[in-house]
C-alpha positions in Angstrom: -14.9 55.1 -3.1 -17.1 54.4 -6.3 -18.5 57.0 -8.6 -19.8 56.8 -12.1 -19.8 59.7 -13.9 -22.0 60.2 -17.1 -21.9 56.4 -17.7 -23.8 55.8 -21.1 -24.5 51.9 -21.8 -26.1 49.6 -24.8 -27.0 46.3 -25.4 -26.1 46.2 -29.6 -28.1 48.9 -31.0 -30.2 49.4 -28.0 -29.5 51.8 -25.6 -29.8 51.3 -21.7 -28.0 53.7 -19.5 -28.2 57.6 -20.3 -25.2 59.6 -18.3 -25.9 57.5 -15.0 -24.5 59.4 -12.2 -23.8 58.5 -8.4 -21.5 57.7 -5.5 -20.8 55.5 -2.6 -18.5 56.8 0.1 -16.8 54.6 2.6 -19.4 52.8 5.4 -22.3 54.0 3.7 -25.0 52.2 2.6 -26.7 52.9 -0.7 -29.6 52.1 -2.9 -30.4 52.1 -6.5 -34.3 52.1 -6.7 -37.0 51.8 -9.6 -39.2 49.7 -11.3 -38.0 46.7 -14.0 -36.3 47.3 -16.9 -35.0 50.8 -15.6 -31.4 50.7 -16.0 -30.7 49.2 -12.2 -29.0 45.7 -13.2 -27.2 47.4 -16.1 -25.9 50.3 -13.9 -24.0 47.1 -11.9 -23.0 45.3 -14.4 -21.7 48.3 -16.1 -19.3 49.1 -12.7 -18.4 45.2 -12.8 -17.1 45.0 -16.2 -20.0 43.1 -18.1 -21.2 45.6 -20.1 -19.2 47.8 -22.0 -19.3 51.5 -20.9 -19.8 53.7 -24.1 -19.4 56.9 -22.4 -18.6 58.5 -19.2 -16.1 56.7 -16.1 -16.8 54.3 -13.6 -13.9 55.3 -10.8 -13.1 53.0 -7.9 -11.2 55.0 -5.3 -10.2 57.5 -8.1 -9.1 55.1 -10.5 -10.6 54.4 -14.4 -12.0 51.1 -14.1 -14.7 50.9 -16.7 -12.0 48.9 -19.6 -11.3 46.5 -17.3 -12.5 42.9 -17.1 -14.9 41.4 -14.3 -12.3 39.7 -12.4 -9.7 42.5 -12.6 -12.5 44.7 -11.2 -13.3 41.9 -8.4 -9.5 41.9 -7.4 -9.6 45.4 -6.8 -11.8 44.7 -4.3 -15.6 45.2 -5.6 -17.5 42.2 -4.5 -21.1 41.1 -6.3 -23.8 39.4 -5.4 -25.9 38.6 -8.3 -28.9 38.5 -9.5 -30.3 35.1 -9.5 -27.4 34.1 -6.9 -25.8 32.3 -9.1 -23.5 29.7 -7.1 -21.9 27.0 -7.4 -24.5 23.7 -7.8 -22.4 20.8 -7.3 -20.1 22.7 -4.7 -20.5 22.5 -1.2 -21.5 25.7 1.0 -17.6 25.0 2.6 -16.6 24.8 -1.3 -18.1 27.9 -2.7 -17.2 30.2 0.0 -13.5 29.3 -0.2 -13.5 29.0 -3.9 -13.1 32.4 -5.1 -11.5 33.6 -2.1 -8.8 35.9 -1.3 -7.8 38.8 0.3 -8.0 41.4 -2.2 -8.1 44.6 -0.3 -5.3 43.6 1.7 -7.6 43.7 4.9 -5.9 43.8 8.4 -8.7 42.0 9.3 -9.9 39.9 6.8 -12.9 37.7 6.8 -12.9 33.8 7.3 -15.6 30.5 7.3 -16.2 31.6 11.2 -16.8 35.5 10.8 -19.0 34.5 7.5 -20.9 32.2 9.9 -21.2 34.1 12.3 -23.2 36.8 10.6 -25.4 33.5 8.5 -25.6 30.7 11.5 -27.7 28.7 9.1 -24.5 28.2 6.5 -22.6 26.7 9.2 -25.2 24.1 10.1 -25.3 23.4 5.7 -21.6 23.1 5.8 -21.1 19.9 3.7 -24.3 20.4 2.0 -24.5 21.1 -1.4 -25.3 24.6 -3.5 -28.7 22.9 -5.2 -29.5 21.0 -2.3 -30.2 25.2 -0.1 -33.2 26.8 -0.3 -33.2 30.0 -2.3 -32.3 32.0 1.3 -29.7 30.1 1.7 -28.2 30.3 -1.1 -28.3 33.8 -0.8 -26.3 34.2 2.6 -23.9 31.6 0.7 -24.0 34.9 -2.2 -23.4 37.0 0.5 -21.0 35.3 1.9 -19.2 34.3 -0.8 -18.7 38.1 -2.2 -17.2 38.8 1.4 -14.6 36.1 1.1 -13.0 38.1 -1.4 -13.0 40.5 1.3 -14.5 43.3 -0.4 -14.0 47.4 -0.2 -17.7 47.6 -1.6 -20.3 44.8 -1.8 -23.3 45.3 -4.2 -26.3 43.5 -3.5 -28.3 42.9 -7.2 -31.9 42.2 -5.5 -31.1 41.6 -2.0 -34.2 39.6 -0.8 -36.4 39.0 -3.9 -38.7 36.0 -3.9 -37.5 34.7 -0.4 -40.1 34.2 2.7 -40.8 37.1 5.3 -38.6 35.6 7.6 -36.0 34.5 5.9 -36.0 37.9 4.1 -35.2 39.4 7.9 -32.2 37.2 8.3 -30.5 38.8 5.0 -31.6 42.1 6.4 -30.1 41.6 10.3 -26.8 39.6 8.2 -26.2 43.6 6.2 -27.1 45.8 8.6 -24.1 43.7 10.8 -21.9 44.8 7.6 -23.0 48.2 7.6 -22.0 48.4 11.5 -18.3 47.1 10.4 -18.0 49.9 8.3 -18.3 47.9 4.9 -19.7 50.4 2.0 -22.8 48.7 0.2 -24.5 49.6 -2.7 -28.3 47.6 -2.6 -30.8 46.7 -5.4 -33.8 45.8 -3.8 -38.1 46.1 -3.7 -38.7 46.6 0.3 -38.6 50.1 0.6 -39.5 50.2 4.1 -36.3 48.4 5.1 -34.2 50.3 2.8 -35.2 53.0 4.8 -34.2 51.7 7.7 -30.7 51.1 6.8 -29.3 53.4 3.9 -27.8 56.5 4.1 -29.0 57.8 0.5 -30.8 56.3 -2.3 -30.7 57.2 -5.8 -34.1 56.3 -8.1 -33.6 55.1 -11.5 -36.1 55.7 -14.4 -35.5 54.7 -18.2 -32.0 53.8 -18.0 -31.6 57.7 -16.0 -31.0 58.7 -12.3 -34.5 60.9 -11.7 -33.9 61.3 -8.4 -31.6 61.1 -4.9 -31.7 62.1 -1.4 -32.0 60.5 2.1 -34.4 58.2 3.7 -36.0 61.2 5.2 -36.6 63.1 2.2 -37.5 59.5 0.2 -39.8 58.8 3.7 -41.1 62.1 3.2 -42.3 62.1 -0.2 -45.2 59.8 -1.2 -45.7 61.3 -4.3 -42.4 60.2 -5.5 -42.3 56.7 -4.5 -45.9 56.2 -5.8 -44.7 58.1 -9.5 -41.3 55.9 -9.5 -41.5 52.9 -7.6 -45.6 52.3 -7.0 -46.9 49.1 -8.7 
C-alpha cells in the first residue's frame, strides 16, 4: 500500500534521509525503530508532504505522492498522528474528532463518534470537555481517534505512547492492536520494544537518516546484539 523507494531528504543544507527504503502492505503492522535524531520523524513527514523529497518516490497504492501537499496526501487516505499530538486546544473532544473528518477512502464501513469510542471508552466520558483541559493520554486516544475519522487506508503513529503513565500507555496499546484486528495497515514510531514485538509484523531500524536494518519480531527478539548496537540507551 505504501512504499518509499530511495527517498533522500534535507532540512536547507543539511541532509537527513539517505535512500530510505520500506513498505507497508495491507493489515500489517509496522515499525520504524532507532534512537533520536535518526531520520524516523523525517521518514513520516517526508510520506506526509512536510518535507520536501529530494530524491527517490514515496508511492501510496502505486501512485507518486511525494509532490503533493499534506492535505492532498491526507485525502488520499493516509491518516497521522503526530508527534506532540497536536490537537485542537479550545476544541471539544466531540469537536476535534468531527472537525477534520470525512470519508476519504470511500469505506463501506466507515468509522463514527461510537466506533471511535468504542475502542477509547475514556473519550466518550470527556465528550464536552475541552482539548487542554485531557491529560496527555487522552489527548492521545483523541490523536488516534481523530486520524481515524478521516477514515484512513494507513494510520502512522509518530511516538505512540511516549511520556504517558504505564497504564495509560496499555490503553493506547489494547485501542491498536483492536485496529490491527480490523485489518487497518499501521506504520508505528515508538520506544517499547517489548510491545512492538508483540504486535508488528516487521520492523525496519533506522540509523543516521539510513534503514540499517529489517526483519520480524522473531529475528529482532532474537538478536540482542542488534537492539543493544541500535536502539540500547
Amino acid at each position: 500500500m505504501l512504499e518509499l523507494r530511495g527517498v533522500e531528504a534535507c532540512y536547507g543544507s543539511s541532509q537527513a534521509l539517505f535512500g530510505v527504503n520500506l513498505g507497508i502492505e495491507q493489515g500489517e503492522v509496522v515499525t520504524l525503530l532507532g534512537r533520536n535524531g535518526m531520520g524516523k520523524t523525517t521518514t513520516v513527514r517526508s510520506i506526509m508532504g512536510l518535507v520536501e523529497v529530494t530524491k527517490g518516490e514515496v508511492l501510496f497504492e502505486g501512485q507518486k505522492i511525494q509532490s503533493l501537499p499534506s492535505y492532498a496526501v491526507a485525502r488520499l487516505g493516509i491518516g497521522l498522528v503526530p508527534e506532540g499530538r497536536q490537537i485542537f486546544p479550545n476544541l471539544t473532544v466531540r469537536e476535534n474528532l468531527i472537525a477534520t473528518s470525512g470519508n476519504y477512502s470511500q469505506s463501506d464501513d466507515p468509522y463514527t463518534l461510537d466506533r471511535v469510542f468504542a475502542i477509547f471508552p475514556r473519550l466518550k466520558e470527556r465528550i464536552t470537555h475541552f482539548g487542554n483541559q485531557l491529560s496527555g493520554g487522552e489527548q492521545q486516544m483523541l490523536a488516534i481517534g481523530r486520524a481515524m475519522m478521516i477514515n484512513p487506508k494507513v494510520l502512522i503513529l509518530d511516538e505512540a505512547t511516549e511520556g504517558l503513565a504505564p497504564l495509560i500507555r496499555e490503553e493506547i496499546w489494547r485501542g491498536i492492536r483492536t485496529l490491527k484486528s480490523r485489518g487497518e495497515a499501521i506504520l508505528v514510531i515508538d520506544k517499547n520494544l517489548d510491545a512492538l514485538m508483540k504486535l508488528a509484523d516487521r520492523h525496519y531500524i533506522m540509523e543516521k537518516g539510513q534503514v540499517v536494518w529489517s526483519g520480524d519480531s522473531q529475528a529482532l527478539r532474537s538478536d540482542t546484539a542488534l537492539q543493544e548496537r541500535y536502539l540500547g540507551v
